[in-house]
N, C-alpha and C positions, 0 to 999 in steps of 0.2 A: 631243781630249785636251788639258787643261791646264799648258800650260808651268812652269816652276820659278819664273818669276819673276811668271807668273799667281797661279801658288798663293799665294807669301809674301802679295802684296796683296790677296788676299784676305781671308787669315788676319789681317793688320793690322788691314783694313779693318774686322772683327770682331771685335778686341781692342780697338778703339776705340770701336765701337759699346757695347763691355761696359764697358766705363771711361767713359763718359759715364751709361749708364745708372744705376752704380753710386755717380758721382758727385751723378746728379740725384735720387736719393735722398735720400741724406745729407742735398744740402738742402733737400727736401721735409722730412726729420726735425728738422733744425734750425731749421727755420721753423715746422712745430708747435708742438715744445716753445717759442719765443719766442712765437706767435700763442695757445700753449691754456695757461690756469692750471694748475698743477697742484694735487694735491686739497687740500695745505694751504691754496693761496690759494683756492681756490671756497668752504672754509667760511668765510670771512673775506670773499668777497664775499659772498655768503649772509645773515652774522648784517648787513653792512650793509646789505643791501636789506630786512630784518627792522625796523630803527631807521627807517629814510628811510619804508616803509610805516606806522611803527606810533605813531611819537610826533608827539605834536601840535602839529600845524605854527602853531598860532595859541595856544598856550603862552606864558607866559613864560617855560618851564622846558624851551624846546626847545632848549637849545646842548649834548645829550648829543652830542659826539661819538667817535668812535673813531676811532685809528690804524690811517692806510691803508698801512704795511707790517709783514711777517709780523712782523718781530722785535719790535717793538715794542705790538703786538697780542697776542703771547703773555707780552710782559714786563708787561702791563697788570694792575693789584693791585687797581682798585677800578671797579665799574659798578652804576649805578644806573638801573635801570629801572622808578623808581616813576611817570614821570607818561608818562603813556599814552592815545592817541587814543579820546575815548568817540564819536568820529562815528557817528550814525547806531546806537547803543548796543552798538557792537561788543564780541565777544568777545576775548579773547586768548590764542593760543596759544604759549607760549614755545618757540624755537626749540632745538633739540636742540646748533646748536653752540657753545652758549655753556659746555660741557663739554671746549671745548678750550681755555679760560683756565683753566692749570693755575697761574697764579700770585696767582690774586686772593687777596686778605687780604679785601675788603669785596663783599657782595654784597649788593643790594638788589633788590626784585622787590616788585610789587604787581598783584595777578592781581584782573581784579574782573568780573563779570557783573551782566547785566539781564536776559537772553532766556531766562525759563525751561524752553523748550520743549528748547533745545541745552545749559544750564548742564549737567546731570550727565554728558554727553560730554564738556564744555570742561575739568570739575574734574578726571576720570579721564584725561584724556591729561595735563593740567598735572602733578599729581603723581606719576605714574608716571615724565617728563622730568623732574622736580627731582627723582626717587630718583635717574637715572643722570646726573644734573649733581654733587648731593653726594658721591656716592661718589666723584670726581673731583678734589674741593677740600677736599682736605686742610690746607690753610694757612689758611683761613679762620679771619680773630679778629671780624667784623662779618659777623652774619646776619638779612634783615630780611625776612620772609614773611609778608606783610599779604593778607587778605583771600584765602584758598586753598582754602579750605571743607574743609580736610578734620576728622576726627573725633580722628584720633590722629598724634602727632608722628610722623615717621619716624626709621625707627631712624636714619638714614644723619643725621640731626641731633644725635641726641647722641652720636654719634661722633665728633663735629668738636672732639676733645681742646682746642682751641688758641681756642676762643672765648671771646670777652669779654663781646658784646653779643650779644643773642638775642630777636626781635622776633618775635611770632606773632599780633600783634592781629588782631581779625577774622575768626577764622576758627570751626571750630563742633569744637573741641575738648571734650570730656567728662572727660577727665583728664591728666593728665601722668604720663609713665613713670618708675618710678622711679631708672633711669639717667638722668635728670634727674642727679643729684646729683654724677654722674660729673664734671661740666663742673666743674670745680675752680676754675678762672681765672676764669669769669663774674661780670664786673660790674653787667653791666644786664640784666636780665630782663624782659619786655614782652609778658604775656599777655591784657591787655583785653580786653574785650570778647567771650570766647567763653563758653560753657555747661559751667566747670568746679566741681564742685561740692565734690569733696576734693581732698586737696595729701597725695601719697604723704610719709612720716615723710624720708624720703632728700633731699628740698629742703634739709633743714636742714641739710645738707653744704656750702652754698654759703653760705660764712662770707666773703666776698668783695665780697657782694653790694652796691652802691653807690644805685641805684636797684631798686626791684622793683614792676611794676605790675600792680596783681591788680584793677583796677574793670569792674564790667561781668558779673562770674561770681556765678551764685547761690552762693556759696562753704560752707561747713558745715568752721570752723575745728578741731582738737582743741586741751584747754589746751595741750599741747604746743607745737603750731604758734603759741597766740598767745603765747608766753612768746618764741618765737622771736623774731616779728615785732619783738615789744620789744626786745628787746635789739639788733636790725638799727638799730632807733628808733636807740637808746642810741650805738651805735658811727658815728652820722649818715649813717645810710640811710635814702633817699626809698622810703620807703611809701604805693602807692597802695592806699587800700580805700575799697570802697563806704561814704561817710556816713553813721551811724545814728545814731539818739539817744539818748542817756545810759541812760534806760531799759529801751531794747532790747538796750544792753551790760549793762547789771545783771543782765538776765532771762537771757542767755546766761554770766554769769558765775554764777549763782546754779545752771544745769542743771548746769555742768559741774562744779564742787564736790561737789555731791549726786548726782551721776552720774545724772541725769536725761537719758532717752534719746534721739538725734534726731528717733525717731517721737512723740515726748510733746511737747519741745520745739522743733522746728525750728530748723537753725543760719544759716537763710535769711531776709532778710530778710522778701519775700513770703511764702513759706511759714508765716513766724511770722505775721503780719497777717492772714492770710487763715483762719487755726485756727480752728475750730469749735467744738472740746472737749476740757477739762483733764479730764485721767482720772490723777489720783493713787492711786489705791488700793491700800491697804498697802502703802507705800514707808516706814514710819516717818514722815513728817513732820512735823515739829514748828514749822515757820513756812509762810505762804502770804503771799511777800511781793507788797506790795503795787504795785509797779511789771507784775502780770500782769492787775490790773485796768483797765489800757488795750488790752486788746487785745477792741478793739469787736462783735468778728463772735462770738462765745463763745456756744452756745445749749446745752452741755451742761457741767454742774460737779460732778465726782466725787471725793471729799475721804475718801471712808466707811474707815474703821478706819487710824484716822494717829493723833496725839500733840497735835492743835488745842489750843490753849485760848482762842482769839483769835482772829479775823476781820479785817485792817484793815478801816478805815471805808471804804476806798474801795471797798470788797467793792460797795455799792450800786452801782458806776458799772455792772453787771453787769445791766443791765432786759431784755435777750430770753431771758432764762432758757427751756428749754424742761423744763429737766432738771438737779434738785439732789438731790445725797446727800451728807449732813454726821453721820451716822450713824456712831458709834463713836469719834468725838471727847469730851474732858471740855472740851465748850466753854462760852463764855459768851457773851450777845449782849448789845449796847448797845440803846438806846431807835430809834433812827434803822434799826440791821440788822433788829429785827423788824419793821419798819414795811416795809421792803423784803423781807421773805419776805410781807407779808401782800397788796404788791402782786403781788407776782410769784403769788404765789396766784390773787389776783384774774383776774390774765391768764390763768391758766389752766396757770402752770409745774408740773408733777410735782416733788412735793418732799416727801424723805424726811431726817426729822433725828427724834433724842432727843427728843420732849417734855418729859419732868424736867428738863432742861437751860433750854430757851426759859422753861419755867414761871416760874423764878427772877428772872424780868428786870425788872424796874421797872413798874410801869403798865402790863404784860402783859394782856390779856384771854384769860383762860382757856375761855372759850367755844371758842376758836379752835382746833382741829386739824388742823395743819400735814400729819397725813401720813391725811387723808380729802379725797376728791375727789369731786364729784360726776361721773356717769359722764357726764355732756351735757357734762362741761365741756371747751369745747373753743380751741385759738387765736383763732377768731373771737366770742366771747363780744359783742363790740359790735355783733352785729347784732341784739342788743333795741334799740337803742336807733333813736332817729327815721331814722337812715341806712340802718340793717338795714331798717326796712319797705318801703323802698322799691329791695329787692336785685331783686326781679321785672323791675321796668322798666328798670334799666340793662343787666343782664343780655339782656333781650330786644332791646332797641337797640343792641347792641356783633352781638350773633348777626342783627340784621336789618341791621347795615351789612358786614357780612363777607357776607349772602347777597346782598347790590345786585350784587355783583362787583367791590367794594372790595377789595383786596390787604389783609385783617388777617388775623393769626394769630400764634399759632397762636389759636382761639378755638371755646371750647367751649361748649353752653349748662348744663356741670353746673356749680353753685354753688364748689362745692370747687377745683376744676381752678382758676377763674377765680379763687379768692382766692390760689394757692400760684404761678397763673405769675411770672416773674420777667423773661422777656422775650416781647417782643411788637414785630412788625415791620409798618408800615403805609405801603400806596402807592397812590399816584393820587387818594386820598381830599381833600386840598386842605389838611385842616384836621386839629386835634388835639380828637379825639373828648373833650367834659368825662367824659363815662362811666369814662373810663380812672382818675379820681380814686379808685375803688372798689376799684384793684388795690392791695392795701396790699402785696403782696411785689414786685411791678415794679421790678424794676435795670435794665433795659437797655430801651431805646426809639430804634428804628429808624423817621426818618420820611424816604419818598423820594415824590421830582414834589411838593413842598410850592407853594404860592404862599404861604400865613401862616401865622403860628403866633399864637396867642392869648394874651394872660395868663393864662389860667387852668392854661398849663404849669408855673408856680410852685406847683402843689399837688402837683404827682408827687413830694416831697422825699423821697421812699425813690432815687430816679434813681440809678445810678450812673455811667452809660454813655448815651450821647445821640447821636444821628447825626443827621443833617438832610441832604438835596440839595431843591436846586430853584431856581427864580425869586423868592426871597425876597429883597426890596430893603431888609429890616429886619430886627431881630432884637426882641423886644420887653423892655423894661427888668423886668420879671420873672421871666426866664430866669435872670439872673444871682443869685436868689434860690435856687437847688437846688444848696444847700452841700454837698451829699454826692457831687458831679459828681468822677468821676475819671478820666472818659475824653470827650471833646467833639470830634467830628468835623461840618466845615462843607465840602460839597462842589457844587461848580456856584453859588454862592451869586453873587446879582447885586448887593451892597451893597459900597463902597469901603474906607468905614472900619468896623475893627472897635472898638465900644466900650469904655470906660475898666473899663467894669461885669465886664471878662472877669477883671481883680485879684479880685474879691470870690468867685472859688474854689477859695479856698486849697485843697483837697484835690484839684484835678486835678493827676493824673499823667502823661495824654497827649492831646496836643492837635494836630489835625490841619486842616488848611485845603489842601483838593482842589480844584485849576483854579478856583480862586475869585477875584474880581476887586477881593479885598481888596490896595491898596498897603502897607502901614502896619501893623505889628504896635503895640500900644498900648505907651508907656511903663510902666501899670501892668499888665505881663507880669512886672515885679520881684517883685508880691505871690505868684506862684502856684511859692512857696516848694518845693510838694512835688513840680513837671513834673519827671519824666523823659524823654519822650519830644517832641519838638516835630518836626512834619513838613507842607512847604511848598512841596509838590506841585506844580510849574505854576501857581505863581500870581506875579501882577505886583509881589509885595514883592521888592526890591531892596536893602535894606538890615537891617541888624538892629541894632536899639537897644543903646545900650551896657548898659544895664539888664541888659538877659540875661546878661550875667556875675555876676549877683548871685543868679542860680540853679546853688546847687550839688550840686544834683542831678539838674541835665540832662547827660544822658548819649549821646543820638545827636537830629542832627540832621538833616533828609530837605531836600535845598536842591535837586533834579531838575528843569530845566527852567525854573530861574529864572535873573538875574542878578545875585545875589549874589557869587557867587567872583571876578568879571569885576570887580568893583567895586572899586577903590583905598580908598575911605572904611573896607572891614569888612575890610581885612587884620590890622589889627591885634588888632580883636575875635576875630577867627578865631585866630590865632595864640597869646592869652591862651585861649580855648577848648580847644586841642589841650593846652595846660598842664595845663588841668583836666581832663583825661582824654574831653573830651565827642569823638564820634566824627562826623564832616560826612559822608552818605552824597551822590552826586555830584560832592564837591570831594574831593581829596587834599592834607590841608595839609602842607606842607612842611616 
């Protein structure tokens, strides 16, 4: 049995054991909390292991840094995360806690993919993360979201009552919302380059507006919207709009007057150009001015029971007629328009007008009855002539080199098929079949594995569209003779310099050069007035002539894989470039 003085030392002995243990806690706890971040700092070391991974270490534009303590990380008002590591053509996923800078005023963000197999994963987590980032930033007067793909603004955007500047280039917008209008305080507006085609009446609430950049969107203005725009003009605001030519503002000024409808007129650039057929029919009209007799592509003209009395003379510029009705006009024609109904006859146009009318006309030949056709008469009426006899033999040599197991096609041996194709695509074959001269409606010409191309490619002048790959160490000097080229693609090609002869087509729109071992874009790349599109895929050009700013209406630029951006000499050009609304896919200019 245990003594009194056993017990107490005992009892101590085990008040000490509990007093150290309890002590050695404490400072196992205290030295956690010292050793472990807590969760405000882990999302702040987080967004910074997000910056160290993600921007480009071999930039010039890599000194983004951020404040390495809390206070001063959440006092941070502006970050810009537009220039971004494309190693290896990564994607990016913005990180969730850039939602705990509750005090930014400036936000810049440029989200951009290559990998189409993962982009619509990359786009749906990015925007989903920038809904629960806005709704967080509320203070924001600068917001810049380039290239984010998505279709429709979030609402959590125009809710950002307190913005000024509002950036959304790039992305594949359809319209803008009409809380648009709400942003009261916006100064600068920036919606380039997406796929917006009207502009809700409620824009015109932004009486603010200092710049506003609309290039790039097949747009369809109302007079409303463009009386707007003027007067933004007026008050000196920078307006950006897609370039057009005096006459294609005439022709949109003249629909909307007369309230001619966007399915009649199109308020689209392309869409107007590319129009098939004026179909006026009783609308009252009393003029058919003459700035719509430029529009080239027209094979149907329907005018029948209007107020005519007159024709302009440039009514002739109109020679693919397929189809005219002038019927219920009190019109009159000149010596020169009859002579152009009697061609248009000749071709084979259907064509219904007044006779009493025509009769009246000067040196008229009354023989002539405009609204009798003979029933063989058909589009191809020139195959009486020495060409037409000899339809059998090209016909059967286009059909006996597609059966060698020549890649042509599409290719048919019916007569008809073969005059109405419009494209045709050929491979392995080496060379450009002469035969194909026969295809009079031929717009597009696909030639892949080439070694030559012949001169006799200057007679396809219907061409609108042209591709080439191969080991072609030339190009031949009457290529540049197919004035109606609007599209030119040069892919694999093994020739350095591209010739001066590439000015001489004026009508190309887009011009492409794929892993070709062209250096050298030609200084007469000034002539080709009407490019839009220039793309310069992996190839060894390094620089771009100052000339290219003398096109204003190039509008994106594809510079992937080359060393252009790298290059000290085109910063400047680049720079004047991005003024001009032209968009650099691979570079992000600053």
């Amino acid at each position: 049995m245990l003594d009194k003085y056993s017990m107490n030392k005992n009892l101590v002995s085990k008040a000490n054991k509990n007093l150290v243990l309890k002590k050695t806690k404490s400072l196992l706890s205290i030295t956690s909390k010292i050793l472990t971040p807590s969760f405000e700092e882990l999302w702040i070391i987080e967004l910074w292991q997000w910056i160290e991974e993600h921007i480009a270490k071999t930039s010039d534009k890599n000194n983004i840094t951020l404040p390495k303590t809390k206070s001063k990380m959440l006092a941070l008002s502006s970050l810009n995360l537009d220039v971004l590591s494309f190693d290896n053509f990564e994607t990016i996923k913005f990180p969730i806690t850039l939602a705990h800078l509750l005090n930014l005023r400036v936000l810049s963000l440029y989200s951009w993919f290559l990998i189409d197999e993962i982009q619509d994963e990359m786009i749906h987590h990015n925007n989903l993360l920038l809904k629960y980032i806005l709704e967080k930033q509320v203070n924001l007067t600068i917001l810049e979201l380039d290239s984010f793909y998505f279709s429709k603004i979030p609402k959590e955007v125009v809710n950002l009552i307190n913005l000024k500047k509002l950036t959304l280039s790039g992305n594949n917008l359809k319209e803008l919302p009409k809380e648009i209008g709400y942003l009261n305080d916006l100064t600068d507006l920036d919606v380039s380059s997406n796929q917006i085609i009207l502009l809700p009446e409620e824009i015109q609430n932004l009486v603010h507006l200092r710049t506003l950049n609309l290039l790039g969107n097949p747009l369809e203005l109302t007079l409303k919207q463009k009386q707007w725009i003027e007067e933004l003009k007026e008050n000196e605001c920078i307006v950006m709009l897609d370039e057009v030519e005096d006459w294609i503002e005439d022709i949109w000024r003249w629909a909307d007057i007369h309230q001619i409808t966007m399915q009649k007129i199109p308020r689209t650039l392309n869409n107007l150009l590319s129009l098939t057929e004026l179909n006026f029919y009783n609308i009252n009209l009393g003029e058919f001015p003459q700035q719509l007799c430029h529009l080239e592509n027209i094979t149907t003209l329907i005018l029948w029971d209007n107020n005519l009395r007159e024709l302009p003379e440039e009514i002739i510029n109109f020679k693919n007629l397929k189809k005219l009705n002038l019927r219920g006009n009190p019109l009159s024609y000149s010596v020169q328009q009859v002579k152009w109904l009697d061609d248009l006859r000749a071709e084979g146009c259907v064509i219904y007008i007044d006779q009493d009318n025509i009769n009246q006309t000067e040196g008229f030949n009354e023989d002539i009855d405009f609204n009798y056709l003979p029933k063989e008469t058909t589009n191809s009426h020139w195959l009486d002539s020495d060409l037409g006899k000899k339809q059998d033999s090209w016909i059967e040599r286009l059909v006996e080199l597609a059966n060698q197991g020549h890649s042509i096609g599409p290719i048919s041996d019916n007569k008809d098929d073969l005059l109405s194709l419009d494209c045709i695509s050929i491979v392995d074959l080496g060379y450009v079949p002469k035969e194909l001269e026969y295809l009079s409606s031929l717009k597009c010409l696909i030639l892949g594995s080439m070694t030559s191309i012949s001169s006799n490619i200057a007679n396809l002048r219907t061409l609108k569209t042209l591709e080439i790959s191969g080991a072609i160490t030339q190009l031949p000097k009457e290529l540049w003779e197919l004035k109606n080229l609007e599209e030119l693609a040069l892919r694999r090609v093994k020739f350095t310099i591209l010739s001066s002869g590439l000015g001489k087509l004026s009508k190309l729109k887009k011009l492409t050069l794929f892993s070709c071992d062209i250096k050298v874009l030609p200084i007469e790349i000034k002539y080709l007035t009407e490019l839009e599109e220039l793309n310069l895929f992996n190839t060894s050009i390094d620089s771009l002539p100052k000339e290219i700013l003398k096109l204003k209406k190039l509008k994106k630029i594809c510079i992937l894989n080359t060393d252009i951006a790298s290059r000290e000499k085109n910063k400047e050009i680049i720079a004047q470039l991005k003024l001009n609304g032209c968009i650099l896919d691979g570079y992000r200019i600053p």
